[in-house]
C-alpha positions in Angstrom: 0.0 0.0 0.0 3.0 2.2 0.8 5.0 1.6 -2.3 1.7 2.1 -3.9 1.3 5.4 -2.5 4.9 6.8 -3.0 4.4 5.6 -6.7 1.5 7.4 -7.2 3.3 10.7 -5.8 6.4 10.4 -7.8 3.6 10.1 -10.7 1.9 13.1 -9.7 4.8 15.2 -9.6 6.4 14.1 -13.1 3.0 14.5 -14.5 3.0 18.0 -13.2 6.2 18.5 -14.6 5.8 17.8 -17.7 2.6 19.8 -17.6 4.6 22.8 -16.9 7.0 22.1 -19.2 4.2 22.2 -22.1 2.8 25.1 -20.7 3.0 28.0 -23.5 3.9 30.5 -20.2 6.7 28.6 -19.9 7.5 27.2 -23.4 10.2 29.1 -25.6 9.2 30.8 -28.8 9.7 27.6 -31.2 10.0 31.0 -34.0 12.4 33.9 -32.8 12.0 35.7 -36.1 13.0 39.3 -37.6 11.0 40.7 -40.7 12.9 42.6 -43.6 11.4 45.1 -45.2 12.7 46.3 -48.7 10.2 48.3 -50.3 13.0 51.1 -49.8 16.4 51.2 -48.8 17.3 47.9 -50.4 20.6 46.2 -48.1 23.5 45.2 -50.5 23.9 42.0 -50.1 27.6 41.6 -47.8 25.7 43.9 -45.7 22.3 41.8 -46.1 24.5 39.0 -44.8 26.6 40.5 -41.8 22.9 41.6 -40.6 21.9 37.6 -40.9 24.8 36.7 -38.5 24.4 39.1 -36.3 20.6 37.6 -35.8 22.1 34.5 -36.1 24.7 35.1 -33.3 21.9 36.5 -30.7 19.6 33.7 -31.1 17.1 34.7 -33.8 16.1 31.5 -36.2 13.7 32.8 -38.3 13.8 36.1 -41.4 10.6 37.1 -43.0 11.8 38.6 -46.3 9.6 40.7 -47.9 11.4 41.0 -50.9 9.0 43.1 -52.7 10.1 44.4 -55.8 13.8 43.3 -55.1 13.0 39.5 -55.9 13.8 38.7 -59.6 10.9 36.6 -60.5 11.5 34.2 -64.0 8.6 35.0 -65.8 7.3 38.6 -64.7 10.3 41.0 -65.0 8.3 43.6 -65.1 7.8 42.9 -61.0 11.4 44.0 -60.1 12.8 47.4 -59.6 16.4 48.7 -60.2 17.7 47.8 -57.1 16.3 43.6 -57.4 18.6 40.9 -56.8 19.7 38.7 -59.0 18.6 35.2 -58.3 22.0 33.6 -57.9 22.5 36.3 -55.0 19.0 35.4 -53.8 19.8 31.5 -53.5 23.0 31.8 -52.5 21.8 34.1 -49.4 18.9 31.7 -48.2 22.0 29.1 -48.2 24.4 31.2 -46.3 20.8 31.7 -44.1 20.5 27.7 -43.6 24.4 27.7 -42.7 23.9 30.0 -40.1 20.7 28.7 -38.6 18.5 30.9 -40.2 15.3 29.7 -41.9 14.5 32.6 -44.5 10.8 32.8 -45.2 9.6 34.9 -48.6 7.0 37.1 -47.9 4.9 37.5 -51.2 1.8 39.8 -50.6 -1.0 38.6 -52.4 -4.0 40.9 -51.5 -3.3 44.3 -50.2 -0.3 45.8 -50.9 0.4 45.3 -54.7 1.0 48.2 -56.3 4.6 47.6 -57.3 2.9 44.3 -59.3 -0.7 45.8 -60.4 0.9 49.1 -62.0 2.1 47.4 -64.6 -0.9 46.9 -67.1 0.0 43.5 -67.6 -2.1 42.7 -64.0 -4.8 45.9 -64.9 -7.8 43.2 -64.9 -6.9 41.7 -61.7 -7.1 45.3 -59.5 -9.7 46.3 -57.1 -9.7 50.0 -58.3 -7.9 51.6 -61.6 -6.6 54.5 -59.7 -5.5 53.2 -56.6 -3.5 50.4 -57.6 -3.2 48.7 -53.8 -5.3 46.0 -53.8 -5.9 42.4 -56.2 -10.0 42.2 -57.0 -10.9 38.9 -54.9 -13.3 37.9 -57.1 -10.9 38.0 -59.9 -10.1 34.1 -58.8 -9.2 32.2 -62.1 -6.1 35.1 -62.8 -5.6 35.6 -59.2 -5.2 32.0 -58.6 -2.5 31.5 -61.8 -0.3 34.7 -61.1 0.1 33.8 -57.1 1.1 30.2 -57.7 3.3 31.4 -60.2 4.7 33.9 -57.6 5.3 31.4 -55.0 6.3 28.3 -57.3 9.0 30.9 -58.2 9.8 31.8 -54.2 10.1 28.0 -53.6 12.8 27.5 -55.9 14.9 29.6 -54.4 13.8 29.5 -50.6 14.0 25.8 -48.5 11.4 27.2 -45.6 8.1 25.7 -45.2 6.2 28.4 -44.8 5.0 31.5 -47.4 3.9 34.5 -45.7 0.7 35.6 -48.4 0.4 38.8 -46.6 -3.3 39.5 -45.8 -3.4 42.7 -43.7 -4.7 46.2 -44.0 -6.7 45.6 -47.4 -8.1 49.1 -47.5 -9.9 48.5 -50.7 -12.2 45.4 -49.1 -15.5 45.5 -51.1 -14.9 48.6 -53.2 -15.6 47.4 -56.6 -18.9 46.6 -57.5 -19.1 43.4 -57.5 -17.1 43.4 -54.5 -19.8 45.6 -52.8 -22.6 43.3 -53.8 -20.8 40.0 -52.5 -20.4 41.8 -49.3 -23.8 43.2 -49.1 -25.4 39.7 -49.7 -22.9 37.8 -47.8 -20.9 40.1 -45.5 -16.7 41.0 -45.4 -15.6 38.8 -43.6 -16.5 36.0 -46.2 -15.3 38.4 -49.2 -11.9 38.1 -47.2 -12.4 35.0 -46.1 -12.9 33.0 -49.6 -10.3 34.7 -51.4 -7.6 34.0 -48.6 -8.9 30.4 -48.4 -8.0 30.3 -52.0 -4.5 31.5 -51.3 -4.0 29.4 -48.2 -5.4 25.9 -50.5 -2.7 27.0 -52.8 -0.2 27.4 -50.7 -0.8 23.9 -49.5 -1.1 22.6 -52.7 2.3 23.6 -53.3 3.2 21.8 -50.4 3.6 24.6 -47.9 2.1 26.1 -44.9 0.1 29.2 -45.0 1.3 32.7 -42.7 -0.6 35.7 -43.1 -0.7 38.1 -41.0 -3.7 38.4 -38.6 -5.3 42.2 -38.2 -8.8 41.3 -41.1 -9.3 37.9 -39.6 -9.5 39.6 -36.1 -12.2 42.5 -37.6 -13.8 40.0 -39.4 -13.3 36.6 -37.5 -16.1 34.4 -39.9 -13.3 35.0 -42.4 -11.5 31.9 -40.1 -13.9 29.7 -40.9 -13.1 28.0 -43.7 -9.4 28.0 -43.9 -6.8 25.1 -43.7 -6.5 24.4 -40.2 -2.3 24.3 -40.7 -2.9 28.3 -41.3 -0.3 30.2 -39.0 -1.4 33.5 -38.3 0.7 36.7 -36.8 -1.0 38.9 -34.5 1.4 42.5 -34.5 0.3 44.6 -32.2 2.8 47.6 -32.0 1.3 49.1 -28.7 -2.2 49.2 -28.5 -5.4 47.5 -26.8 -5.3 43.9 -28.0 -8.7 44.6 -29.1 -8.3 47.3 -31.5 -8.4 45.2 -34.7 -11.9 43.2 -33.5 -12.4 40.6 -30.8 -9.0 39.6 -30.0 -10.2 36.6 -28.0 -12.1 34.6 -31.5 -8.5 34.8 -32.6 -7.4 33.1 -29.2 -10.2 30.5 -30.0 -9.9 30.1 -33.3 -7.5 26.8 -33.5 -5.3 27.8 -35.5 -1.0 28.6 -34.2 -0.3 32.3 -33.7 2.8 34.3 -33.7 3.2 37.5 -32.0 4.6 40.8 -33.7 6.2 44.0 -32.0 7.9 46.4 -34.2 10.9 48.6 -33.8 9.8 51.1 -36.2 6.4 51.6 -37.4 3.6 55.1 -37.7 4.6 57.5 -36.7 8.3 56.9 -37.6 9.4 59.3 -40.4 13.3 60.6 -41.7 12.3 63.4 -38.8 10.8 61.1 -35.8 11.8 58.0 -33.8 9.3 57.6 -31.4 11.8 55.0 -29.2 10.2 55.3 -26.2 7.0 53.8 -27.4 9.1 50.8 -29.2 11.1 49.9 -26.0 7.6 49.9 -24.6 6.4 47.9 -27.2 8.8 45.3 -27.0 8.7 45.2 -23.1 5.1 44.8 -22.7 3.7 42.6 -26.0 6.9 39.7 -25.7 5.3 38.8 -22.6 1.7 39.1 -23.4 2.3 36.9 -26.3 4.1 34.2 -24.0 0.7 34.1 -22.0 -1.3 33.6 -25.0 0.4 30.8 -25.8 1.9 31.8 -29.1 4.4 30.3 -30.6 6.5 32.5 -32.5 7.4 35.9 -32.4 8.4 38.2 -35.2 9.7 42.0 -34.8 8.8 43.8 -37.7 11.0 46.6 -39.0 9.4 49.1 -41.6 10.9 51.4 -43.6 7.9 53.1 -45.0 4.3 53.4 -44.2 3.4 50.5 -47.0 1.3 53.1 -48.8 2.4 54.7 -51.6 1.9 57.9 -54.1 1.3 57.8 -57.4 3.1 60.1 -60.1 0.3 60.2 -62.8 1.4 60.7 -66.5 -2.4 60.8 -67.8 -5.7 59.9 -65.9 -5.3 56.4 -65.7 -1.3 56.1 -66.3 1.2 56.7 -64.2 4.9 57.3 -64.1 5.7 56.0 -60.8 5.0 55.4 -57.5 7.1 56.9 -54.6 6.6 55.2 -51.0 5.0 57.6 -48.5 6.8 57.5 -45.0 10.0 56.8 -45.8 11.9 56.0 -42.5 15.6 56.3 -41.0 17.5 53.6 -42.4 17.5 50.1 -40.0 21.4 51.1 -39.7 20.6 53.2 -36.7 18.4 51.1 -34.8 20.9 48.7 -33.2 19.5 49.4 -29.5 16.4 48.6 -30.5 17.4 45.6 -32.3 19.2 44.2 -29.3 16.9 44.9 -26.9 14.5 42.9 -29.1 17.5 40.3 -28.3 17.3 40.7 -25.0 13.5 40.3 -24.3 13.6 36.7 -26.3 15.9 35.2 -23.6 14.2 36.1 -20.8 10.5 35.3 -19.3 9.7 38.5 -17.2 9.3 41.8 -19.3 12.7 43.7 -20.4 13.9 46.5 -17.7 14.1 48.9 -20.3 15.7 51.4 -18.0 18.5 48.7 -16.7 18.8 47.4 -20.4 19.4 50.9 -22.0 22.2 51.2 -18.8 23.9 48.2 -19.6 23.9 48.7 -23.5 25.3 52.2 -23.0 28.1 51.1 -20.4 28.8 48.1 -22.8 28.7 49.6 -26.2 29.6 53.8 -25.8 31.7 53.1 -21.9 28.7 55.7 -20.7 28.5 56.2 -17.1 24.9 55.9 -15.1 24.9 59.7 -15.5 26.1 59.6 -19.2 23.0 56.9 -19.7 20.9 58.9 -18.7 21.3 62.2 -20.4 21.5 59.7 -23.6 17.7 58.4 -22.4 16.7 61.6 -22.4 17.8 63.1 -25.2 16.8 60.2 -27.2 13.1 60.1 -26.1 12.9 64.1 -25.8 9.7 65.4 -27.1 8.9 62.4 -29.9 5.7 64.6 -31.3 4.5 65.0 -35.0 3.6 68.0 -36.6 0.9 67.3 -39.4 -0.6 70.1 -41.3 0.9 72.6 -39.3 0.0 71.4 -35.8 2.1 70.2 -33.2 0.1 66.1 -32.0 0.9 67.9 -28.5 -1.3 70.5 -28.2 0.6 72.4 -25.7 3.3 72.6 -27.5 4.3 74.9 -29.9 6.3 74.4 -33.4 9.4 77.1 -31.4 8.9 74.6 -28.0 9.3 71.3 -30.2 12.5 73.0 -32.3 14.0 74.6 -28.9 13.6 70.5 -27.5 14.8 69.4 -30.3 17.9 71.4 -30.4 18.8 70.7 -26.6 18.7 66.4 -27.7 21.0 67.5 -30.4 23.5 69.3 -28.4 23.4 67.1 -25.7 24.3 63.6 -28.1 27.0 66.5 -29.3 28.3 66.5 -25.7 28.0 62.9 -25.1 31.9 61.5 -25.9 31.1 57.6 -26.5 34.4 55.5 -25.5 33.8 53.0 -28.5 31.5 52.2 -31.4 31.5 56.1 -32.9 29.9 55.2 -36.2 27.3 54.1 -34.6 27.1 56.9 -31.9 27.0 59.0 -34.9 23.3 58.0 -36.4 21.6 59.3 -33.5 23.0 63.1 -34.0 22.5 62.5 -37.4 19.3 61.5 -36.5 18.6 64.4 -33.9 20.3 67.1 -36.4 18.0 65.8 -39.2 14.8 66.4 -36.8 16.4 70.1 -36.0 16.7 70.7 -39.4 13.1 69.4 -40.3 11.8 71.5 -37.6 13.7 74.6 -38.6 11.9 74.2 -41.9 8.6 73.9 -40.5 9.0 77.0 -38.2 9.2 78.4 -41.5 6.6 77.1 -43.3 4.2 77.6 -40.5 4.7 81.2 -40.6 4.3 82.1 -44.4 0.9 79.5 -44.0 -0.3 81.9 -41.2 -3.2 84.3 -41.9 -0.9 87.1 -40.6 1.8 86.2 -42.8 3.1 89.4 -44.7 4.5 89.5 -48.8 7.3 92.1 -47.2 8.8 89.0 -45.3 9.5 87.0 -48.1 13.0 88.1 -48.1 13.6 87.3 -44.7 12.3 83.7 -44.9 14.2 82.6 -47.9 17.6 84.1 -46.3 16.3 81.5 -43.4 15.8 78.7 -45.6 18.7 79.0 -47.5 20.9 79.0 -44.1 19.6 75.0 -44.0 22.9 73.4 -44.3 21.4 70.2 -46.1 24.5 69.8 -47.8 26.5 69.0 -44.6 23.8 66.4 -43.2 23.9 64.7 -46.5 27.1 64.2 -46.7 27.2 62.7 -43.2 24.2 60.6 -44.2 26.3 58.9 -47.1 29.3 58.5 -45.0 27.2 56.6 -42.6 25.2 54.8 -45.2 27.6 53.7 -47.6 28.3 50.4 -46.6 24.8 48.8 -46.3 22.6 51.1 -49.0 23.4 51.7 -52.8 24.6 54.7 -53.9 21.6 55.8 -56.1 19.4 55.1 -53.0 21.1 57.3 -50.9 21.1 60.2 -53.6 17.7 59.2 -53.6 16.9 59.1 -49.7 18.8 62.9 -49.5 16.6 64.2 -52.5 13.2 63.3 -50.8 14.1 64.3 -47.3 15.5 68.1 -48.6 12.9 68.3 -51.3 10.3 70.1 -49.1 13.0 73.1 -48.7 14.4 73.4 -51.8 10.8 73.5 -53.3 9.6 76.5 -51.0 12.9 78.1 -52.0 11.4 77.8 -55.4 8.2 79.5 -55.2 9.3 82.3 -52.8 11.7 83.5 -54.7 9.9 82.6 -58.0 13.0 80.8 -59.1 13.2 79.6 -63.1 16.3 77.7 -62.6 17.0 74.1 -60.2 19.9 76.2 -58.8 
């Protein structure tokens, strides 16, 4: 009876253990992933790889690649942009992936976010709208069907994962066609998104692959779940907000199917002229561990460069010349902090002391002191507010109170005297120096939109504008840049971020030349 008894303990407490073992609060992300976006500011490739090992080297096993227009498909060259791959680089980088660990997933959107594939007229019958190129017509199946599985028959002969990410989110365009209205009148949303991601997911399988999409429509419109093959991997990203504000988190939770979490380290509001860091450290510190206690299994930091959105350049009414990406963001070169606090948050269960980890990073990386870390913290998260349309997001904060904050983080990252790693000191003044100069313009061109504003100050405000020294911050932002971007991007990069000035210059002075 004894023997009995003790057996039945010992079987108790190994059962219990291996119940807590399985437990998703105390199960390891089986995913520890990083996603790539090159929509803009396309890595060369010895660069592409030195930021693979360094993923590799801090645990991460796992790169979304959204290629975008950078992936050299066989049979639709009209897909890739100047600065596309060729495919032998694209093979032999998923290889150097697999050497290193890394399993390199292709990201192919297939729904929203098309405009680099559907402005070419080739695809003109398969888009939602023929003005706003952003979005494939769902009903549009039979052409649908045949270009995607020749998109991702193409991605599988150069990629060894098991997974294709098909996209999925933020389909703006969702029942504006006609027919697309009707089907949505008569049968709801959720089941126009629904059938036509069920057709991607089916052929995804078909191909012998598992579906990953990511998970913001399914949540507004959970009957969209319904249907779809139950090996369907969805990723919730969630880069700081109620875990409701998509739709009913919790039919997600119920759904079935294996979910991946998403943070981001830059993301809305991010521009050239705005990091908002504070809110990404947050991010990362508070969603890591919420998506341990969902139970998810994977987690993937996304890393945008631009909003996704872009701007047409029209040539005629229905053709256009090009399409520039709205939202462009500081290149992922100055975002190492980020990225390692990322690092950081993977290995442990409780959420990351952001406050002890930006200390140790600082004392590690620059040889700062506790007081040296903090004047960095401060002058990195000083006043992170937009100014849209004129007006300061903080109300009680005028566009002189945001330049005069802005100037005080920008002297005081002058002041700071890092031990080691100056390159990379360097992107944050360039960073804060680039805001200073944004703001500087915007003094400016808040005044001469003012009511009050007065033709006899003209002068006066184009002596101003011309003071801008963009010269001397784009020559520091190629010296920085060099080494990961190519050269026409850069030129490209400095163009866009100055063009606002030098266009103002223009029409105040009534200038006839490009001088």
């Amino acid at each position: 009876m004894k023997k009995g008894y003790i057996l039945s303990i010992i079987f108790v407490l190994f059962a219990s253990l291996v119940l807590a073992q399985a437990s998703p609060k105390n199960n390891d992300f089986s995913v520890k992933g990083f996603h790539l976006d090159l929509r803009i500011q396309v890595m060369k490739m010895p660069a592409l790889k030195q930021f693979a090992k360094k993923l590799s080297d801090n645990g991460v096993n796992t790169l979304v690649m959204e290629w975008e227009a950078t992936y050299p498909f066989k049979n639709h060259p009209m897909i890739a942009n100047r600065f596309a791959y060729t495919r032998e680089e694209v093979v032999d980088f998923v290889n150097y992936c697999k050497s290193i660990n890394i399993d390199v997933i292709p990201l192919q959107q297939s729904f929203g976010h098309v405009e680099y594939i559907l402005r070419n007229y080739r695809y003109k019958n398969q888009r939602e709208d023929q003005k706003d190129y952003s979005q494939v017509d769902p009903l549009q199946e039979d052409l649908n069907r045949a270009l995607f599985k020749d998109l991702y028959t193409d991605l599988i002969s150069t990629h060894s994962s098991k997974y294709i990410h098909i996209g999925g989110d933020e389909t703006y365009l969702l029942g504006h066609s006609e027919k697309s209205k009707k089907k949505a009148q008569e049968l709801g949303k959720g089941r126009l998104y629904g059938d036509y991601i069920k057709l991607l997911c089916d052929l995804v399988v078909s191909l012998g692959k598992t579906p990953v999409l990511w998970a913001d429509i399914a949540i507004k419109y959970p009957d969209a779940l319904k249907y779809l093959p139950k090996q369907t991997i969805f990723i919730d990203w969630n880069y700081g907000w109620d875990t409701n504000m998509f739709g009913d988190h919790s039919k997600l939770l119920e759904s079935g199917f294996e979910i991946w979490g998403s943070p981001s380290i830059r993301s809305h509001p991010d521009n050239y002229f705005l990091t908002q860091w504070e809110k990404h450290f947050k991010n990362i510190k508070d969603f890591i561990p919420t998506a341990r206690n969902f139970g998810y299994k994977g987690m993937v930091i996304t890393s945008w460069s631009t909003s996704g959105l872009y701007s047409p350049v029209f040539e005629t009414t229905r053709d256009i010349v090009d399409l520039y990406a709205i939202r462009r963001v500081y290149p992922i070169t100055g975002f190492n902090i980020l990225i390692d606090a990322y690092f950081e948050a993977l290995k442990t269960k409780e959420p990351l002391n952001t406050v002890q980890f930006v200390r140790n990073y600082t004392l590690k990386n620059y040889g700062f002191d506790e007081a040296q870390s903090k004047t960095f913290w401060k002058a990195l998260t000083t006043a992170p507010y937009e100014v849209t349309q004129g007006v300061v997001s903080n109300k009680n904060v005028s566009i002189n109170q945001l330049l005069d904050s802005a100037k005080l983080a920008a002297k005081q990252f002058e002041q700071l005297k890092p031990l080691k790693n100056q390159e990379e000191f360097e992107h944050y003044r360039l960073m804060a120096d680039i805001r200073v100069q944004y703001l500087t313009y915007m003094a400016l061109e808040i005044e001469v939109n003012s009511v009050d504003f007065k033709e006899s100050r003209i002068p006066e405000i184009i002596k101003q504008l011309k003071q801008i020294d963009t010269a001397k911050l784009d020559k520091r932002f190629i010296a920085l840049n060099k080494n990961t971007l190519y050269e026409a991007e850069i030129e490209q990069e400095n163009q866009l971020r100055n063009a606002k000035i030098k266009l103002l210059i223009q029409r105040l002075s009534r200038s006839k030349t490009n001088d």
